[in-house]
C-alpha positions in Angstrom: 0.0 0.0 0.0 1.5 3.2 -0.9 2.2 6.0 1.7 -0.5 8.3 0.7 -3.3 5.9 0.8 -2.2 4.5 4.2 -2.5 8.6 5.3 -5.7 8.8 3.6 -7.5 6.0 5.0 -6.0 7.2 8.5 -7.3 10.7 8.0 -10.6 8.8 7.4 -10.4 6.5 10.2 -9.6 9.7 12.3 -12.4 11.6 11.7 -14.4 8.8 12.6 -13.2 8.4 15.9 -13.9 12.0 16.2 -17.2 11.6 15.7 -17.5 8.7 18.2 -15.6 10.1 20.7 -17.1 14.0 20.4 -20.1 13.5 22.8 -18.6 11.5 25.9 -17.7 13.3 29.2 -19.9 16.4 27.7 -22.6 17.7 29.7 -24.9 20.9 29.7 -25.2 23.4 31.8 -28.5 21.8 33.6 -26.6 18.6 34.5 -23.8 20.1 35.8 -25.7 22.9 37.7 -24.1 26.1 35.9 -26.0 29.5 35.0 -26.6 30.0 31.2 -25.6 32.4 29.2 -28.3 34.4 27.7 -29.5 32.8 24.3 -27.4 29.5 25.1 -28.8 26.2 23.9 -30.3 23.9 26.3 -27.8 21.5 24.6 -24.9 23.5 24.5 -22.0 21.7 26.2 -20.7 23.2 29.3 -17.1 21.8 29.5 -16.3 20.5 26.5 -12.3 20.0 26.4 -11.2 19.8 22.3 -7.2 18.9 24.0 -8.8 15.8 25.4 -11.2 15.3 22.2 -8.3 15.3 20.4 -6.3 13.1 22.2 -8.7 10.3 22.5 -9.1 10.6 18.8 -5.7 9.9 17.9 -5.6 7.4 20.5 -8.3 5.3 19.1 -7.8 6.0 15.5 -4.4 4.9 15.8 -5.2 1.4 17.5 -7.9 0.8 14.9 -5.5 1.8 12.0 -3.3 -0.2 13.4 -5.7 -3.4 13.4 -6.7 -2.1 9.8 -2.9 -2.4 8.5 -2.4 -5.6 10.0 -5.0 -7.2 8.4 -3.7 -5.5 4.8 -0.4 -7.1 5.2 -1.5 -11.1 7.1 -5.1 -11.2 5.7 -6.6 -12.3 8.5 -9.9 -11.5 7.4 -10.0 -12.1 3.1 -13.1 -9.8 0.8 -15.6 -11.7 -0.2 -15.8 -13.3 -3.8 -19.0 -14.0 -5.4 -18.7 -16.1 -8.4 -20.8 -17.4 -10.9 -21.6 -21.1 -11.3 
């Protein structure tokens, strides 16, 4: 696999992570018993951390990249052929 599609499919498997990672540990201002600012969102997160975000994401994407190349290079786990009989 060439370098710049192992960076592309990383980038992919990155932003990913960042989706699934983006809404745990947040919580609103009613759960964590803060004032609102006027015209904030009921939903608005309260102490969202992006540092943290970030780090997790990398973290995870990383480990799951890892798995990914693995598999590219022993074939643990082949594509499915169909073929015609």
């Amino acid at each position: 696999m060439p370098w710049y599609s192992a960076l592309a499919i990383y980038v992919l498997f990155w932003v990913i992570c960042g989706f699934v990672i983006l809404p745990i540990g947040v919580r609103t201002s009613d759960e964590l018993g803060e004032s609102k600012v006027a015209g904030q969102a009921d939903s608005a997160p309260a102490n969202f951390r992006p540092g943290r975000t970030v780090l997790w994401t990398t973290i995870l994407s990383g480990i799951l990249f890892g798995l990914f190349y693995l598999n590219f290079i022993y074939r643990w786990i082949e594509p499915l052929t169909f073929t015609r009989t």
